[in-house]
N, C-alpha and C positions, 0 to 999 in steps of 0.2 A: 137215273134215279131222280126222284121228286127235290126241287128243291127247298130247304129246310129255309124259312123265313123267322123274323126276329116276332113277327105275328105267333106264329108258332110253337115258339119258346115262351111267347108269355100267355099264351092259352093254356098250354104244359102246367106253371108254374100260378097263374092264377094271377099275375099282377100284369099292368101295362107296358102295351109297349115300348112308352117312354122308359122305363125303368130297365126294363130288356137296354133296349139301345144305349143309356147312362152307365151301364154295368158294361159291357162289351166294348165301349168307346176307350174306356181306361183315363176317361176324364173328371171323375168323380162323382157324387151326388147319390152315391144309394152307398148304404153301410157295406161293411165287409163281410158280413154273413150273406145279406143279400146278393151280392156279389156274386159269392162264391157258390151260393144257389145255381145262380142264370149261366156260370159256367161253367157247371157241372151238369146242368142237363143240356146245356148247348151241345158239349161233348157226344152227352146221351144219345142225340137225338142226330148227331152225324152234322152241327154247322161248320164246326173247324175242319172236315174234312172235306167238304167240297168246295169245287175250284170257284175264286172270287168273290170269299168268304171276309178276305180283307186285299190290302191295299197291296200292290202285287210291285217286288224290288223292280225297279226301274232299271239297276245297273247291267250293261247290254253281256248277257253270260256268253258273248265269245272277246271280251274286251279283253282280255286276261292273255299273257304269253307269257314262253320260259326266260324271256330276257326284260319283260317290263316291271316295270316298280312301282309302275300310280295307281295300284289298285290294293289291299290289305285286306286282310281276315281278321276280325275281333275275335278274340280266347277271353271267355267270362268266364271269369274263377270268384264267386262271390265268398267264398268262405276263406276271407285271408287271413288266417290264423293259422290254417292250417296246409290249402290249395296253394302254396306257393313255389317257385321254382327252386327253394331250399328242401323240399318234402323228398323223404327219398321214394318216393311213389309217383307224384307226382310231378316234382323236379322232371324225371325220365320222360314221361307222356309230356311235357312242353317239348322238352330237348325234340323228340320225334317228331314233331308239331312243328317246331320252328326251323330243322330242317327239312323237311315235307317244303316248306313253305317260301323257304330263301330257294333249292334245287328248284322251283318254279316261278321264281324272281317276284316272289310276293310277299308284305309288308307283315306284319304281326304287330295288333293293340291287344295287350291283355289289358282286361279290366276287372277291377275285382269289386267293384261297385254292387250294395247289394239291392238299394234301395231303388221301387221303380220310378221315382218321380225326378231322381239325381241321374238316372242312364237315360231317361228320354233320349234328353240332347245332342245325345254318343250316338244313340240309333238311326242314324244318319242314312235311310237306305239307299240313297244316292251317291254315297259316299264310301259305301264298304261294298266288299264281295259279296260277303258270307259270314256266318259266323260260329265258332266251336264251342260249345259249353264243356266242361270239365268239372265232375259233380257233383254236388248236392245244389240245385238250382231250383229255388222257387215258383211255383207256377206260374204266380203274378206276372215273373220278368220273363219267364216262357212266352206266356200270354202277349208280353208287346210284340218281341220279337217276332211270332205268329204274327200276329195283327199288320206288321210293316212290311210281311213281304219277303223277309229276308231269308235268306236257304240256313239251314242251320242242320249240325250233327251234334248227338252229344255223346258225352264218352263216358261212359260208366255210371249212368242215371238213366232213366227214362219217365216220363210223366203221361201216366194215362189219361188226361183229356187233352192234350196236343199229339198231334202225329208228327211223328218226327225222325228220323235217322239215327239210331244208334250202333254206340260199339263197344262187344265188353270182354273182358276176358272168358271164356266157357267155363264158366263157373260151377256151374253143376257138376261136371261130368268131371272136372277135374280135383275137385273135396272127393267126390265117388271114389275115383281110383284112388285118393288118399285112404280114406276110407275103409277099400278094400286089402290096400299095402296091410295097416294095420291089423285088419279082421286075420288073414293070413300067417301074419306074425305070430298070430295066438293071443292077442285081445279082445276081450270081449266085455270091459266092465269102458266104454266110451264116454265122455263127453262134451258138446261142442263147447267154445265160450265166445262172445260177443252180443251188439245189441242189434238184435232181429231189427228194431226200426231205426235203426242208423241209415241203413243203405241197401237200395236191389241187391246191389252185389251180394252183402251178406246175407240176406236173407234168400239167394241163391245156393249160396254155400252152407246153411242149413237145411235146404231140402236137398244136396245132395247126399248131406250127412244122413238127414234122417233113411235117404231111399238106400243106401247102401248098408245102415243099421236094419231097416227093415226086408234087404233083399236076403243079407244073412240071417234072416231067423232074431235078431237082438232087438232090444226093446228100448229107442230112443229112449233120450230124457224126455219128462211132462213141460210141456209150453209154460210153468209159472215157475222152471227151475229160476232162479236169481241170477245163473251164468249168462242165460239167453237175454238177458234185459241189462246188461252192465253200462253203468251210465259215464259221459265223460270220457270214450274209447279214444280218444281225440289224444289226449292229452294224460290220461294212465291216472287220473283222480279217481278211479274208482279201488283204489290199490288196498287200500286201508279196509275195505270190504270185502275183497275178495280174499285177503288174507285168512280174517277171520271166521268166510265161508271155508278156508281150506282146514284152519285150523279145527274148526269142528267136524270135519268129515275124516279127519285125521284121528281125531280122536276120541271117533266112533268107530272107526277102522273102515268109511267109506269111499276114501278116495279114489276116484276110476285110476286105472291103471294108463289112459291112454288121454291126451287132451287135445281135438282139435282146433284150433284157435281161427278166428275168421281171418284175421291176419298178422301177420307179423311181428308187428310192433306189441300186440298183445301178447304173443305168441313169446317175444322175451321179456316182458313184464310178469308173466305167470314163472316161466325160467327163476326169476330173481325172487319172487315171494316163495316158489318152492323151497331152494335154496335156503332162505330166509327161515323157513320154519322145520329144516332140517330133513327135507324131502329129498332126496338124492334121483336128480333126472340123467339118465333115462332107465336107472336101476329099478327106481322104485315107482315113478310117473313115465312113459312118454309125453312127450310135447311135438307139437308141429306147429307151421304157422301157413301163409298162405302171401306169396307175394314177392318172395326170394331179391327183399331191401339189400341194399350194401351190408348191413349194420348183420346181418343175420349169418354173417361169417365171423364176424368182429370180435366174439364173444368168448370166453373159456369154452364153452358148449357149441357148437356149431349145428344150424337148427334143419331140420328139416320144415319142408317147405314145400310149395308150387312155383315155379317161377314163371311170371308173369313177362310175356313181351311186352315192355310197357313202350320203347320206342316206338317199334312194329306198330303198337295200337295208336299212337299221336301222325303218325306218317297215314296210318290208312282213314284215321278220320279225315282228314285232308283227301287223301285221292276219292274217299266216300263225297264230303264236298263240293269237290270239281264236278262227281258223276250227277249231284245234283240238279247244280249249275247250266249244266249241259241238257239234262233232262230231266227238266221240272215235272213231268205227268209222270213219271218212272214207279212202280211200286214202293212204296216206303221200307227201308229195310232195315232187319238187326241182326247185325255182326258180329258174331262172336269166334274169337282169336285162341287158336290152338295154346297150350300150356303143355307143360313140361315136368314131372313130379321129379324132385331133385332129396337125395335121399341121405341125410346127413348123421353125427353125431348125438340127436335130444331121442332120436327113438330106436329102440330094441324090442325086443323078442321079451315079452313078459317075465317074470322069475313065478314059478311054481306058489310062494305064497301070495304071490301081488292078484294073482288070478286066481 
């Protein structure tokens, strides 16, 4: 294949190739739209994918053995509000991580650093193996990472102008089969809830929904419902809103009989507003969630769900890692980890008037 030059990209793009090179260097000097210009047609045009595109790790990839210790994997969790080992999502996927990573007598830095000009210094590619992103990561800090060389997998994200190793849970197919539980059961008035642009994941888990609404003959929800955009999923601030969407569909007499939730945590925050406004689950709503947290047993209601390997998945991004390590020219690959439909207490068999 020809190679793509920084000439190139700025013939593309119309400005010089100083500004190409200021923008790709990550050392500043051209605004952040311009920026985001030059690396997004860099993407375009195939510079980030071929070999020698930046500064290649130095660290020798068979240094590493199952009984040394002087070598470490960074785990970048920039969103510490929520990405921490307290998360009952994410907690799991470090635990798998950090044992993947001790069984091979190797170090763990988490850093939850979001900012690119404060992780430079961390970026050490001399100094680390590798490294594991754990979800929602900015491009920008993509971008260094790329740029230095260093082998990286991410887990439950992926960023279209870097190539890179991912690992997720099979999302699709496994809302499908929820999905399909449901349609089965004898529901047919569906709909999902969550923010399509939170996360891949979730908005894997709406096109499963939607393909298994549409494989059944049923007619998803319209892309401007208010369910599919809920803001603050993080943290359940949108509660005060959704109540009052329920309350009016309640008392039009439109509530779906069935609710799939992108995951869990929303999945019994909808539980408690039903509740709340006298909706009796899984009598009068089902509920499901997607993720099978601790907390999803914990409850009067006991929910159904997907359960997510989340160990499994922090162990295989590590051994995904090492295969890197070992073979740097390897096809880039995405991993996606079998699930389990686990079939609880929040859903039933519709009642004759609910449908």
């Amino acid at each position: 294949m020809k190679k793509i030059t920084m000439q190139q990209i700025a013939d593309h793009l119309g400005v010089s190739k100083f500004v190409v090179s200021k923008a790709l260097s990550g050392k500043g000097g051209v605004n952040e739209a311009t920026k985001n210009r030059v690396i997004e047609a860099a993407s375009q045009l195939g510079y980030f994918a071929q070999k020698n595109a930046y500064i290649k790790n130095q660290a020798d990839p068979h240094s590493y053995s199952e009984t040394s210790s002087r070598q470490s994997v960074i785990v970048l969790m920039p969103n510490i509000r929520f990405q921490t080992r307290e998360s009952l999502y994410w907690g799991r996927i470090l635990e798998g991580i950090s044992g993947e990573l001790e069984r091979r007598g190797l170090g763990m830095v988490i850093i939850s650093e979001s900012r690119v000009d404060n992780i430079l210094h961390i970026l050490n590619p001399g100094g680390i193996l590798g490294m594991i992103g754990v979800g929602q990561i900015d491009s920008s800090l993509l971008l260094e990472v790329h740029r230095l060389g260093i082998a990286t997998v991410l887990v439950d994200h992926e960023d279209a102008l870097i190539p890179t190793d991912t690992v997720f849970a099979n999302n699709m197919d496994s809302i499908a089969r929820l999905c399909t539980h449901l349609i089965g059961l004898g529901h047919r008035k569906l709909s999902f809830i969550g923010d399509l642009s939170f996360s891949r994941s979730f908005r894997d888990r709406w096109f499963g929904f939607r393909d298994a609404m549409e494989r059944s003959g049923l007619e998803p929800q319209q892309m401007d419902d208010p369910m599919l955009c809920l803001k603050g999923v993080e943290s359940g601030e949108y509660a005060e809103e959704l109540t009052e969407l329920f309350r009016s569909k309640q008392r039009e007499d439109k509530l779906p009989s069935a609710l799939v939730c992108a995951n869990d945590l929303i999945a019994l925050q909808v539980i408690a507003i039903l509740q709340e406004i006298d909706v009796s689950v899984p009598e009068q709503v089902s509920v499901s969630g997607f993720d099978n947290i601790d907390d999803a047993t914990r409850g009067a209601i006991s929910l159904t769900t997907v359960n997510v390997p989340k160990e499994a998945i922090g162990r295989r991004a590590v051994k995904k890692l090492m295969e890197r390590i070992e073979n740097p020219d390897m096809t880039i690959e995405k991993i996606l980890m079998s699930t389990e439909l686990v079939l609880r207490d929040s859903t039933k068999a519709p009642s004759s008037s609910v449908n």
